[in-house]
DRENKE-291543 format. One record per residue (C-alpha): x, y, z; residue in one letter. Coordinates in steps of 0.1 Angstrom, whole numbers, plus 2048, in hexadecimal, padded with zeros to 3 digits. Example, Ala and Ser with C-alpha at 12.3 -4.5 7.8 and 13.67 -1.06 7.14 Angstrom:
# DRENKE-291543
87B7D384EA
8897F5847S
END
This chain:
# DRENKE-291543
AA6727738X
AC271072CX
AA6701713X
A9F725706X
AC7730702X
ADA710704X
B007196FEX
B026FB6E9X
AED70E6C9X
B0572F6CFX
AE87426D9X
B017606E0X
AFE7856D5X
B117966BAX
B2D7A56CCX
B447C56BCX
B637BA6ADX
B857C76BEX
B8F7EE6AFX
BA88076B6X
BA882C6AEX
BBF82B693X
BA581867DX
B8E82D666X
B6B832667X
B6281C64AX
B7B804653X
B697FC679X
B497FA667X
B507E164FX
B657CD667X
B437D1679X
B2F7C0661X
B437A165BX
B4479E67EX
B2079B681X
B1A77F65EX
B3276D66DX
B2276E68DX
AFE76967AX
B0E74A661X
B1B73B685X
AFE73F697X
AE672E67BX
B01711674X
AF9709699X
AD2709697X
AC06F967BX
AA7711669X
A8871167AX
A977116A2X
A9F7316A3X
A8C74D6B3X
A8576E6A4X
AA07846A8X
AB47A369DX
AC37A267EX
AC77C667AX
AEE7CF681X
AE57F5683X
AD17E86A6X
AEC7D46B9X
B037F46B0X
AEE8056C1X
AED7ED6E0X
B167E46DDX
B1880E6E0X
AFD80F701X
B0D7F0711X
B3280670EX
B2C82571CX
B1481C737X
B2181375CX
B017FE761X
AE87EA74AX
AC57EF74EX
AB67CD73EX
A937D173EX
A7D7B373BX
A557AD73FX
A4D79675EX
A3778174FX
A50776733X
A7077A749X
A8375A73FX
A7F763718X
A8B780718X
AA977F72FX
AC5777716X
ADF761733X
AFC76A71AX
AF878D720X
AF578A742X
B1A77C73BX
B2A794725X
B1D7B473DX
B277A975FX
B47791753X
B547A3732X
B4F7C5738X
B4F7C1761X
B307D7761X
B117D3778X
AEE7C876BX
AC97D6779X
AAF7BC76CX
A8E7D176AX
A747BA76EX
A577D0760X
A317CC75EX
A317B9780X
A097C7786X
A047AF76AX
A0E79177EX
A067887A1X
A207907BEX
A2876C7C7X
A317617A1X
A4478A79EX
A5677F7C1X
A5D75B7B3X
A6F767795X
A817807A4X
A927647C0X
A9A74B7A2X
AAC764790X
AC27777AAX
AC87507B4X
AD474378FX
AE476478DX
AF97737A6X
B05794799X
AE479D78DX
ACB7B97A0X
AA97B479DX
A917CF79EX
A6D7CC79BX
A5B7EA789X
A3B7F877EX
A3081776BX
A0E819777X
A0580879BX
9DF8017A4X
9D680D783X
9C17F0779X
9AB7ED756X
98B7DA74AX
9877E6728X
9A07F4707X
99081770AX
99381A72CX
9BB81272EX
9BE833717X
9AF842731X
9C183574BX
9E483B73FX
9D786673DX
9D2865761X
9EF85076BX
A0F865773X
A2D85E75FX
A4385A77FX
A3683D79BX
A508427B5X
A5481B7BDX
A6381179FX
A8082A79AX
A8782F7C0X
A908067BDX
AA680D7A0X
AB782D7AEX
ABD8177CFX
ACB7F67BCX
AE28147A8X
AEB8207D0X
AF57FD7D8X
B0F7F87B8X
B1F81D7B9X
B228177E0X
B2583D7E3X
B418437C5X
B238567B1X
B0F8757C8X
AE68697C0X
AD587D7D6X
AC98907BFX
AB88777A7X
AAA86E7CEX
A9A8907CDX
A938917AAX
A7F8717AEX
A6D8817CBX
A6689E7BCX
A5288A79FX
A3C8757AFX
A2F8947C5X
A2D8A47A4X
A18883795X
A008897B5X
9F08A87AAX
9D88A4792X
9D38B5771X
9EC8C3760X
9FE8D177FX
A178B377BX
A278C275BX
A2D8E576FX
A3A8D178CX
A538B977EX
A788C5775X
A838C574EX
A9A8AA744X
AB78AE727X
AB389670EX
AD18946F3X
ACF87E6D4X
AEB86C6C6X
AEF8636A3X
B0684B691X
B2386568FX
B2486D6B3X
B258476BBX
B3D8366A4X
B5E83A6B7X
B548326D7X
B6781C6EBX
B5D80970DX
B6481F729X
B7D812740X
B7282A75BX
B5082976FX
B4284777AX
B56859768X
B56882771X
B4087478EX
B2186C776X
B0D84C778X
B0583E754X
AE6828751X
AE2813734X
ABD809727X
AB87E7715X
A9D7CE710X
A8A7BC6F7X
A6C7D26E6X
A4B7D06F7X
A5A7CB719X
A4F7EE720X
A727FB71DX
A62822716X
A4B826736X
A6F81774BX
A7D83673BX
A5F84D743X
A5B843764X
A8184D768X
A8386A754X
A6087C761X
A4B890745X
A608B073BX
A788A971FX
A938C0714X
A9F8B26F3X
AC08BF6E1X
AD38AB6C3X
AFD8B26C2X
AF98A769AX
AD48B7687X
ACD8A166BX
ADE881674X
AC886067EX
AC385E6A1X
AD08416ACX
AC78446D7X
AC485B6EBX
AD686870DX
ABC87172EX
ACD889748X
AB9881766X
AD089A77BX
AF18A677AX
AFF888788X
AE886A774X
AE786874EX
ACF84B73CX
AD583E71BX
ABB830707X
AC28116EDX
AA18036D4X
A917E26DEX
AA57C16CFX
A9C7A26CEX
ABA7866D7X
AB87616C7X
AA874A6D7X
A977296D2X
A787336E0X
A547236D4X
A4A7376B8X
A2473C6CDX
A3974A6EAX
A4E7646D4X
A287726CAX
A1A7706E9X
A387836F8X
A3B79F6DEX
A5878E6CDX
A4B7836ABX
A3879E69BX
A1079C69CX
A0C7AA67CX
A2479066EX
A0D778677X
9FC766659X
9E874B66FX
9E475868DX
9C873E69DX
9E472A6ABX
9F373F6C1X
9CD7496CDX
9C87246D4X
9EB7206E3X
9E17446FCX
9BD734704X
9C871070EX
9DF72272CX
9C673E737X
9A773D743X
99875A729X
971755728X
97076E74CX
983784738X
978786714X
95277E720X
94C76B6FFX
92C75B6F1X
9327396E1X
92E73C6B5X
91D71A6BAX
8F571F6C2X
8E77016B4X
8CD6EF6C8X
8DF6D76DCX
8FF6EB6E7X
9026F4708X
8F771670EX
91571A72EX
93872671BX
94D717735X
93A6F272BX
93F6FB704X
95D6F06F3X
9707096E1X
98A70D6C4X
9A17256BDX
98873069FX
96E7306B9X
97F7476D0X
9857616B1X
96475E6A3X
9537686C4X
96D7856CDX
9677936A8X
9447936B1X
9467A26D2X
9587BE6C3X
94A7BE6A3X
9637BA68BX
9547B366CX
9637AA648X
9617CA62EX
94F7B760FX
93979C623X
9357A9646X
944789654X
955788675X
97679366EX
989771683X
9A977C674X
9A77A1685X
99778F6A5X
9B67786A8X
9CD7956A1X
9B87A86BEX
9C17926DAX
9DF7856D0X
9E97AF6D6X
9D57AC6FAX
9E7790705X
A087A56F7X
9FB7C470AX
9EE7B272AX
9CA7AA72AX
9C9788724X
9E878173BX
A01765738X
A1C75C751X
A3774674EX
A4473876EX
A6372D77CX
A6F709781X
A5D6FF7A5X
A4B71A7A8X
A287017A8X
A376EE7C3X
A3E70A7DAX
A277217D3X
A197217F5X
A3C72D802X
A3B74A7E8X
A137537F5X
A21757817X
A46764811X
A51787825X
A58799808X
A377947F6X
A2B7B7808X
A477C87F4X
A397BD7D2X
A157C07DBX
A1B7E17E4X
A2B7EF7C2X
A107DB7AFX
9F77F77C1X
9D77F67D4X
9BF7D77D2X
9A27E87DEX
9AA8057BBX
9AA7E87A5X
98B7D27AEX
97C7F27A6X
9857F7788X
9887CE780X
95B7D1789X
9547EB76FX
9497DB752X
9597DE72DX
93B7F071BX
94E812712X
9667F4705X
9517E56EEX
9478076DFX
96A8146D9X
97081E6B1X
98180D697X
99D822695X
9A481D6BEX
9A67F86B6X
9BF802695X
9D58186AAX
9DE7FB6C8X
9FE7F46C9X
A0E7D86B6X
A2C7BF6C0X
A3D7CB6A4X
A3A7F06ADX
A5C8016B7X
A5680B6D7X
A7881F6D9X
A6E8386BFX
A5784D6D3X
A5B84F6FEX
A3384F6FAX
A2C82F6ECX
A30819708X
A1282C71BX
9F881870BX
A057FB71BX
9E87E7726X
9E77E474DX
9D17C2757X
9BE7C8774X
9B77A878CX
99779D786X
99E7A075CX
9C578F768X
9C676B75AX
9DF754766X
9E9736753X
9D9716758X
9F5706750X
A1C70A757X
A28716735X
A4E712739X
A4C6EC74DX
A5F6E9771X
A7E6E4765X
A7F6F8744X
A90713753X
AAA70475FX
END
């Protein structure tokens, strides 16, 4: 981790210059903005161009973030499992728990995407480097395995918004920091009441799940405020929801708001800048848009983990070569080697393959063709898997320092039933994982257009984060290789 943010390079976030009341509206704001070019001048006088991640420059966003971060009582950071160490900023770890003497959830998301020794590995090393930190492991949709792109459309239609594992953890982590100052018995029933109302099938789960008052705030209704002194204030718990985008920040906030949505604005017209979930009378939610923090991580990682934006991409056959030399992706993809002249091996796994290779055969396994001279279309192919490996189904995992050396400890630790458990049933998903990926080869043009891209603002609608892709176990590829080495992390 220190190799990723290392103090030394100022890796820090933007932070809101000191204000009082007195000051004007137009006088905050610009004192605002020359806070943040001096921070960006700082920050890039420290790293030499080219070193530097992709990150936020956008000083509307961290607003948005710096207002979140002050009125919550606790900090939701959402993160995916299998990119944990990337996007798990250390100096905002910091600033929450010593700064503003607040308490941080980490949401480690997507963990049916990794196995349960790796999910339980992580979650040990971090609470470890990290002693004020609560870690909760969470999924939106357990033992709901895919094989193919069409299929995980219909998957996410019959999976319930609510799985009661995930926000029963988070509403017990919240029980163990208020230590009985807030009354959360009823987001206890409220959670109840959802995931018996996700049982039934059909639409009866809309008529049995309770409405929820959503309220948008907008610039005006945010410039003034100042960090609340007093938690729990009026005896209400306020949650505060950040994470980088692509983490699956929006089915977090679905699984914890349930599927009926009340929405009201206090100022028609204005830009909505985030928006405030009343789960119950006594546990409010607030909502702030995916940002990315600097970094010095590999540009192939940043893809790979929905950092850098696909479609930015102009050459995108290196990050397909950097994905396929860590996974094992022939069981997956099921290619055919380009190559067939007399001579080559006719076995893929004996063939040698290039990143060209790899794209050539996955544009003609789906059939992407060039407009003019009905050529494979590589440069859509590339872009194709570079989103699966975004969305899930060509899976890579970063590991934490030692975790090769004691996996065997991690394979037979107590707690591994725990995680296995939320992941779902095994049985459900070598079910699914034995179907074969026809009705995937057949799905339209415009099914392909429509998948979500890394650059895609997940925040802007709650239902975007549904078509996150869910890897089932026989289609989960692990890397062959430890991506971060043993003592990266550290």
């Amino acid at each position: 981790m220190s190799q990723i943010y290392p103090e030394e390079k100022g890796l820090d976030f933007p932070r809101r210059p000191s204000w009082h009341y007195n000051m004007q509206r137009e006088e905050l704001l610009r004192k605002e903005e020359k806070s943040f070019l001096e921070y960006l001048e700082a920050l890039h006088s420290k790293n030499p161009p080219g070193t530097l991640s992709h990150f936020e420059h956008n000083l509307e966003t961290w607003r948005q973030l710096w207002r979140v971060m002050e009125m919550s009582d606790v900090i939701l950071l959402i993160v995916d499992i299998r990119h944990t160490v990337l996007q798990f900023p250390p100096a905002l770890y910091h600033y929450i728990t010593g700064e503003l003497k607040k308490n941080i959830i980490l949401v480690l998301n997507k963990v049916d995407l990794c196995p349960a020794p790796l999910v339980l590995a992580w979650k040990h090393y971090l609470t470890k480097q990290f002693p004020r930190l609560h870690c909760v492991c969470f999924t939106s949709h357990p033992g709901q395995a895919y094989s193919t792109l069409l299929q995980k459309k219909r998957m996410t239609k019959k999976a319930g918004w609510n799985q009661a594992g995930g926000p029963f953890h988070i509403m017990r982590a919240c029980q163990e920091i208020t230590a009985g100052r807030v009354d959360l018995s009823s987001w206890e029933k409220k959670i109840q009441r959802d995931a018996v109302a996700v049982g039934t099938e059909g639409d009866q789960a809309d008529d049995g799940s309770e409405s929820v008052l959503m309220e948008h705030h907008s610039d005006v209704a945010m410039e003034m405020n100042s960090p609340t002194q007093e938690l729990y204030k009026d005896g209400v718990l306020t949650l505060g929801c950040i994470g980088f985008p692509n983490v699956g920040k929006s089915s977090v906030l679905n699984s914890l708001v349930g599927r009926k949505v009340v929405s009201v604005s206090r100022t028609p017209g204005h830009t909505k800048y985030f928006q405030t979930y009343y789960l119950t009378p006594t546990v409010k939610l607030c909502d702030c848009p995916g940002l990315v923090f600097p970094s010095q991580v590999d540009k192939q990682l940043q893809i790979l983990a929905g950092i850098y934006p696909v479609s930015q991409l102009q050459e995108p056959y290196s990050s397909v070569g950097y994905l396929c030399e860590r996974i094992d992706f022939l069981p997956v993809l099921k290619l055919t080697h380009p190559d067939n002249s007399p001579g080559t091996p006719k076995d893929p796994k004996t063939q040698d393959w290039t990143a060209w290779d790899v794209c050539e055969a996955w544009a003609e396994r789906r059939g992407y063709k060039t407009a003019k001279a009905a050529r494979n279309d590589v440069y859509r192919a590339a872009n194709s898997l570079l989103r699966l490996a975004i969305d899930g189904r060509l899976c890579l995992c970063l590991r934490p320092p030692g975790y090769t050396q004691n996996k065997d400890e991690w394979e037979s630790h107590p707690d591994l039933a725990e995680i296995t458990a939320l992941q779902g049933s095994k049985e459900e998903e070598d079910e699914c994982g034995d179907r074969e990926d026809d009705e995937g080869e057949s799905s339209s043009e415009l099914e392909e257009d429509n998948d979500r891209d890394a650059d895609d603002d997940e925040d802007a609608d709650g239902d975007d984060e549904d078509d996150t892709v869910k890897a089932d176990r026989k289609g989960l590829t692990l890397n062959m290789f430890t991506v971060l080495g043993e003592n990266e992390c550290e």
